[in-house]
Steps between C-alpha positions, in 0.01 A plus 500: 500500500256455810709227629841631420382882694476246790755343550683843451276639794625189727824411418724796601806365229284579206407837633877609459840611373564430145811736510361839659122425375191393614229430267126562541304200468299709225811584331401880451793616829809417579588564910861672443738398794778737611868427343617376821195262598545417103848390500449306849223304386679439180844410679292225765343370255848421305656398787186293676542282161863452491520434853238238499669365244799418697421549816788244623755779420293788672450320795874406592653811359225710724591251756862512525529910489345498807602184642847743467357753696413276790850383570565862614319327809822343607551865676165534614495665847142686744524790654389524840679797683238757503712803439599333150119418424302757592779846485613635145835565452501813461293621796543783667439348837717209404756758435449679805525158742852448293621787632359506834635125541832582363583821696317441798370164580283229390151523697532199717313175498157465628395186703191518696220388727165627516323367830139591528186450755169359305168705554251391755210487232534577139471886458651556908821675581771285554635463873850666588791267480708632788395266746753270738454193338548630141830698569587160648454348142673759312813367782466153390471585115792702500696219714425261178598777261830538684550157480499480121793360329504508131733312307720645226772401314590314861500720699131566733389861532291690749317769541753678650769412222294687221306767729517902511736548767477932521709498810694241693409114485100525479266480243285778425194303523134632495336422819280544799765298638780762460312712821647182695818478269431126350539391880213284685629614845449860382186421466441362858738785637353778313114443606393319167241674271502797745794560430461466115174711529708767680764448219264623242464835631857513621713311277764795400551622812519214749860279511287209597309496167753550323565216245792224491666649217496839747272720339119614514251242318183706393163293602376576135775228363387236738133520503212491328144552474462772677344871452669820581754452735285256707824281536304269794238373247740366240365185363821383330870431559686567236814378497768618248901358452676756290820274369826610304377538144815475244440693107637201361204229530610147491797392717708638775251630780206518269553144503494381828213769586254289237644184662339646820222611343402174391547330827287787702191492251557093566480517871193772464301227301649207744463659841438813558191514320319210739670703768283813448178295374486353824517807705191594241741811303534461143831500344664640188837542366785586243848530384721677251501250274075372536411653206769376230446174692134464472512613137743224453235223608217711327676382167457117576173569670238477181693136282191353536275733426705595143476126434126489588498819256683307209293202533156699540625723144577175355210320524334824416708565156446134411148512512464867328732362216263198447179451338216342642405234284128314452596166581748387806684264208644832351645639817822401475544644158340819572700593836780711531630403816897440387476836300438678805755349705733597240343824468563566905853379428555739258383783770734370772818517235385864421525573854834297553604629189473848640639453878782305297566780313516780757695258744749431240565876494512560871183575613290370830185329474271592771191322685223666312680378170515124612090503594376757291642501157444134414110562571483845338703363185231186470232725563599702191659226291180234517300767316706523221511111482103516542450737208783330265333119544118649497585703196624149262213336639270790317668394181317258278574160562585393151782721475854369505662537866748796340241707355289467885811635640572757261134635487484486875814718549427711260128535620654569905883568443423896503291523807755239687761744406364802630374322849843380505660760467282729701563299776889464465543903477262559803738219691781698384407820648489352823816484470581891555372425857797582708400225796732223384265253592223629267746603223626126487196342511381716207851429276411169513151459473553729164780268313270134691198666280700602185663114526167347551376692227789371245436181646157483380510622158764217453561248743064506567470567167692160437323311756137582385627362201594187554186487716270554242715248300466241754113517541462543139668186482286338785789414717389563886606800682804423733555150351562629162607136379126338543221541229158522487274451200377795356197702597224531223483862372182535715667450776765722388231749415373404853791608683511853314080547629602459799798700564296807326191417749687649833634822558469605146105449434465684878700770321283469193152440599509717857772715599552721141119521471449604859774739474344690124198607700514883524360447862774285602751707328412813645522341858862391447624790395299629830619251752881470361543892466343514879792258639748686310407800639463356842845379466644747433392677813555191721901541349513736757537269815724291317790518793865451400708260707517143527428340837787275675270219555341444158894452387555232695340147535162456712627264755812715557569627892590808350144605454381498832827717575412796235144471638637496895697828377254708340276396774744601807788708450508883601848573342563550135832368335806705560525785269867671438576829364821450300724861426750460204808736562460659816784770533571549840733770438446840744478667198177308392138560612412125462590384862199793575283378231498180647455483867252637754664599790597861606603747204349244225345626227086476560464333183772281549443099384479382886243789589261425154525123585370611898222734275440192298439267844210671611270435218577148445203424318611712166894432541522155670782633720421379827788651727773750459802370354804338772750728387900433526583862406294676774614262751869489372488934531336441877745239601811753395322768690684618813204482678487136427827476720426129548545433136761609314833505690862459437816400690775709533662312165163595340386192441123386579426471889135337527263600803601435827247132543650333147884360537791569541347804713253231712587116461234221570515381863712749619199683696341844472699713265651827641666805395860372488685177275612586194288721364498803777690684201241458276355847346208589298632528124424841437416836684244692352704773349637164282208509329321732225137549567529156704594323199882346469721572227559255225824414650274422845273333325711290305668414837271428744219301300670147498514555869132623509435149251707307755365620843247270731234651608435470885357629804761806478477588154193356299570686210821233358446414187624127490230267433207741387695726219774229430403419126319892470840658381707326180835626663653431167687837374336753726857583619464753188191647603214319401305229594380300204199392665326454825157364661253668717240258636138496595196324458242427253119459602351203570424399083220236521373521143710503167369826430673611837824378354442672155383796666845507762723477215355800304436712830914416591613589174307818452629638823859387437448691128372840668769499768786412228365786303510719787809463647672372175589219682484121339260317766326201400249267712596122575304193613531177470150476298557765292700256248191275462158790511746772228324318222155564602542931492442522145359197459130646311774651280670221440187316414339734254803553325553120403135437425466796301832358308351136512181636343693748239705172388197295465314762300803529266518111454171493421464795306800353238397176451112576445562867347170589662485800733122518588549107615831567648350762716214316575753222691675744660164605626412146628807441645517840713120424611668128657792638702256775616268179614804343650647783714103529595534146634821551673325783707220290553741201583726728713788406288798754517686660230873370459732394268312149530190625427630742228672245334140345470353772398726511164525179433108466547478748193684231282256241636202679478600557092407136452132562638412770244761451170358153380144687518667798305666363248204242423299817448685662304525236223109396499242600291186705526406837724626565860294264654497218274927528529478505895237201494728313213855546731300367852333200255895440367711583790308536810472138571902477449513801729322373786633144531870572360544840691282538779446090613819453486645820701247427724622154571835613532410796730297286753780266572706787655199513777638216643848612576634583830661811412293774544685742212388251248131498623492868528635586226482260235218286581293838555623695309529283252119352534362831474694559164343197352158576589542808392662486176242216425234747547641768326629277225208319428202740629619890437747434238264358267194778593744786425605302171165452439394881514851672454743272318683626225329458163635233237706552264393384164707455162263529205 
């Protein structure tokens, strides 16, 4: 009886699952299982025998369903555009840019330069740029940019085939250069960086600094690194080409502008990079298209180090799987090496499987899905193969190979099922992420670790087998056709010591004793309860946003350009208020709610929006709003005389220095030619309060749209307010939408972004309630930051969800509350940890990051329900239970879970992309560590003085 009590108390088979029982060694008690743990260890350990029994047909017919599922690979396609990765579809910014794109204009390209002097010493101030010899530079660099002939479809475009042209032949480029219109001899004629310094102070009202494309270039758009309006000490050129930006975005001029693109960013590497180096500037720059582009080569960037990966979890798997045996003779029996490669194969088709399965049905694969998922599905699929193969090596070894497998999955079937499926629901609830990059990711990551898991309760299943089969047999592992003579049952015996002698006697003889000492247990209640709390206050500096550089790869020139404009620019991106249905009717007060000229309403939008531009710091509004309305009411004035005139026929008659009135060459323009009839449009007693009638209105605004603006008459619209107005239909009144323009403040942080967004929106909401108007705020970041408003809300909401589904899961299949709760418990105390770490990391809040979060609830299950479930079906009091699961299960724990997350996790430290060692190798570190420690330190204490009793049958 001594003997048999033993081997009960070591061998984990015996200790279990004769139908829904298990029986005390002393046969007084009977530990009565829950129906559903009952009828899952009952079902495994049916189907463990039959399928080892012919485990030929369970490993093609496993095989082959998914083998299906991979040929939906055939239409596998990665997402790169950033809009379609990182926008939900049914944002309200992304709505918002549809409709400012389609009834206004597309916001044009962006291609710039970023030319900066280098500090004398380390923490000095950084000289001034404008200096002779570096205006000089700028001259030669734009000379090469000029000359830049891109190649597409055969024919070669330049700058100035694809360039903002606002009015006449020029392109509105951003540049000190403009104070000497784009022209070396201005330069030389004009007095050189006098003339530019005088420029700055004068650059609105003086002809000479006027730009190429004819109109006033502010000193804010050119410069940089400067305070106040200390123009003189800028320490950066910054050099901007706005180009023709089409809604449709492959083809036509879309096409040849990213043709360009790619030839500019060439000759910045090529040349003009060793250009400014020499002169001892730095240089950084970007296009349009830099981002999608660099996130393009980020997704061939890390081959090697997912092959490194593969080869490090192989060798890993293949010696967990194996024993260690006494005598170097038995090696080759006793290793497991071509059951882990096959076990690693079965973790790729899971993943293929699953990207085969969404690309069949249309959807993109993204980069995060190509590096990520195949680690994160091993990670989680090699402890299941760990606990399947340890748990039929526990079985005696004079059973038949069946009855190992059926005892073993009945014995672990239950508690693989509830990981499992823990993890596959938290997966899924990523899903309700509306960042498409994030939602993805999580759809397939959910169906790679629900295929995995099929794959190993039949195809593994299978496998381990015909593994044990083969050693039992004493054929070699790998060359399954050679022999060796059999070992002696001492050295059978001997292999058997010796894999119980490692993790298992540590577990045994030290950690479960250490841990039932009330000392030690009152301390890790103590220490763990302090973190949490700590933790939770640390939550708090948790910032939302997700940093442009961490996104892209750590060689890229594009991070030296986010740093170079955080670091130097004083102007914010452009920020347009949009009005929906303006009725410019006499008969309406919205032409008065709107501007801010004479007899405007005080609270009108313009006037707030001036209100708003003095306290920058709370409304990021750095200027009132450029305003086509109050200068289209000025320009019909009658004092404007200049402006709006009319021939005798009543058609337009511009100011006397534009044609036909002046034409070029001709000389000074006088008083007579062909427009000496011209009058002003209207008298005053034409108007009403100064304001035209609809019929005037309707009239005279093309004109206004269409007018130059010039020495004469600044006020013409043409160039500035051409794409403010969507002429479409206003001839019956109203004006579907139009733009007034201003200027963010300089956002340096992601906060500042996040912060601009909210501050826009609020004021847009206040003024469209007061003037029951509908005014929304546009910008061209607004599409990409939306997400991060609500996103503490969003977060909560899906771990609070992950957590409620896990609880129910576990809840049904052990029938337990008190242990149920106690999970839920464990689990909340880890992601408090975690978003603990990611303050102490600095790592942001985002969809990424969220994501994590939710899916690290699934993962951390697999820490702590092993440990529960082991508990729940030993014998004895509280402590004897929690001392029994660690003894049983903690070894399996530590080297199936954590060892072999960890290995996983600390490949991703190698990669160049800086998303995937942010937020996976970090984040994902810290969850191992800490679900180890919570798993296999505070779990088993507060099973060990709080678990829930046993439940006997008499």
């Amino acid at each position: 009886m001594g003997a048999a009590r033993a081997e009960l108390q070591t061998t984990w088979s015996y200790r279990l699952f004769f139908l829904v029982q298990w029986i005390d060694p002393q046969g007084q008690n009977v530990v009565q299982f829950s129906f559903v743990q009952g009828c899952l260890s009952s079902f495994y350990r049916t189907y463990g025998r039959w399928a080892a029994r012919k485990p030929t047909i369970v490993l093609c017919s496993s095989l082959a369903i998914v083998v299906l599922l991979c040929l939906g690979l055939l239409r596998f396609e990665v997402e790169t555009r950033p809009e379609k990765l990182w926008v939900g579809p049914g944002s309200k910014a992304a709505e918002e840019k549809e409709f400012f794109d389609s009834h206004l204009a597309p916001f044009y390209r962006i291609e710039q330069l970023i030319i900066a002097t280098i500090p004398e010493s380390k923490h000095g101030k950084p000289p001034s740029i404008i200096t002779e010899e570096n205006i000089e530079l700028l001259f030669e660099i734009q000379e090469k940019v000029d000359g830049i002939r891109a190649n597409y479809s055969g024919f070669l475009v330049s700058l100035s085939d694809i360039c903002l042209k606002p009015l006449g032949d020029d392109c509105a480029t951003q540049s000190i250069l403009q104070y000497f219109q784009m022209d070396p001899d201005n330069y030389d004629n004009y007095g050189g960086v006098e003339h530019a310094e005088y420029c700055f102070q004068h650059y609105t009202s003086t002809e000479t600094c006027f730009s190429a494309f004819k109109a006033p270039l502010e000193p804010t758009t050119a410069l940089g690194g400067f305070s106040g309006n200390n123009y003189s000490e800028a320490s950066a050129f910054v050099i901007t080409y706005p180009v023709n930006n089409a809604i449709t975005k492959v083809g036509g001029e879309n096409g040849k502008a990213i043709a360009w693109e790619k030839a500019f960013i060439q000759l910045a590497k090529d040349e003009l990079l060793p250009m400014v180096q020499s002169s001892n500037l730095t240089l950084s720059f970007s296009t349009e298209s830099s981002i999608e582009e660099e996130l393009k080569r980020e997704s061939t960037a890390d081959v090697i180090t997912i092959l490194v990966s593969y080869i490090v979890m192989f060798a890993y798997i293949s010696v967990t799987l194996g024993d260690t045996p006494p005598h170097p003779s038995f090696f080759f029996l006793s290793s497991k090496v071509l059951l882990g490669l096959l076990g690693v194969l079965l973790v790729m088709l899971s993943v293929l499987g699953s990207v085969g399965f969404f690309s069949a049905i249309g959807v993109k694969s993204t980069l995060i899905i190509m590096e990520v998922i195949p680690f994160l599905v091993l990670a989680v699929g090699v402890d299941n193969m760990c606990i399947i193969v340890d748990a039929v090596k526990r079985q005696p070894s004079g059973l038949p190979v069946e009855e190992q497998i059926s005892n073993a999955m009945g014995e672990v079937g239950p508690s693989i099922t509830l990981a499992s499926l823990s993890e596959i629901l938290a997966f899924a609830v990523g899903s309700f992420v509306s960042m498409p990059a994030c939602r993805v990711f999580s759809m397939i990551a959910a169906l790679a670790v629900l295929l995995d898991f099929l794959l190993q309760i039949t195809a593994f299943v299978a496998l381990v087998t015909l593994d044990f089969m083969r050693a039992k047999d004493n054929r070699i592992d790998c060359f399954p056709c050679v022999k060796l003579n059999p070992p002696s049952a001492e050295q059978n015996e001997g292999i058997r010591l010796e894999r119980d002698g490692l993790l298992t006697r540590y577990m045994k003889e030290v950690h479960a004793p250490f841990l039932g000492l009330w000392g030690v247990k009152i301390l890790v209640i103590a220490v763990f309860a302090a973190f949490t709390l700590a933790s939770i206050a640390l939550c708090t500096r948790i910032e939302a946003g997700l940093e442009q550089q961490i996104a892209l790869p750590r060689d890229s020139y594009l991070q030296g350009y986010f740093s170079n404009i955080s670091e130097y620019l004083r102007v914010g991106p452009p920020l347009y208020f949009v009005v929906k249905d303006y009725n410019y009717s006499l008969e309406s007060k919205h032409t008065n709610q709107l501007c801010s000229i004479s007899h405007c309403d005080s609270n009108s939008l313009l006037n707030e929006i001036s209100r708003a531009s003095l306290v920058p710091t709370s409304s990021y509004i750095a200027k009132p709003a450029a305003s086509w309305l109050d200068d289209f009411l000025v320009w019909i004035s009658p004092e404007a005389f200049s402006c709006c005139r009319k021939f005798t026929n009543d058609s337009y008659c511009p100011p006397d220095d534009q044609p036909p009135c002046c034409l070029p060459d001709e000389g000074p323009c006088g008083l007579g030619g062909v427009c000496k009839d011209c009058t002003t449009c209207f008298r005053h007693s034409d108007l009403v309060n100064d304001r035209p009638s609809t019929a005037q209105f309707r009239e005279k605004l093309p004109w206004f749209l269409d007018a130059l603006p010039s020495a004469d008459c600044a006020k013409g619209g043409h160039g500035a307010y051409t794409n403010s107005v969507d002429l479409n239909g206003y001839e019956g009144g109203v004006i579907q939408a139009s733009e007034f323009r201003t200027y963010h403040t300089p956002l340096n942080r992601q906060g500042d972004y996040v912060n601009a967004i909210r501050a826009a929106r609020d004021f847009s909401a206040i003024i469209s309630s007061s003037l029951k108007m509908d005014i929304f705020p546009y910008s061209v970041f607004y599409i990409f930051f939306e997400q991060y408003l609500d996103i503490w809300k969003l977060a909560l909401i899906n771990i609070t969800v992950a957590l409620g589904a896990i609880f129910v899961v576990c809840l049904i299949i052990t029938s337990s509350v008190w242990s149920s709760a106690i999970l839920l418990l464990v689990l909340i105390m880890i992601i408090l940890d975690l978003m603990g770490v990611m303050a102490i990391l600095g790592i942001q809040l985002n969809a990424v990051s969220v994501v994590n979060l939710i899916m690290s609830i699934g993962i951390a299950v697999e820490f702590c329900v092993h440990i529960v479930h082991a508990f729940m079906v030993s014998l004895g009091d509280r402590s004897q239970r929690a001392k029994t699961a660690l003894c049983t299960m903690g070894a399996s724990v530590f080297s199936g879970i954590t060892l072999t997350k960890l290995v996983g996790v600390l490949v991703l430290c190698f990669s160049t992309s800086e998303i995937f060692v942010v937020y996976y190798f970090q984040m994902y570190l810290a969850l191992v560590i800490i679900g180890f420690l919570h798993g296999l330190v505070f779990l088993p204490v507060v099973l060990s003085l709080f678990g829930p009793p046993l439940r006997y049958s008499h």
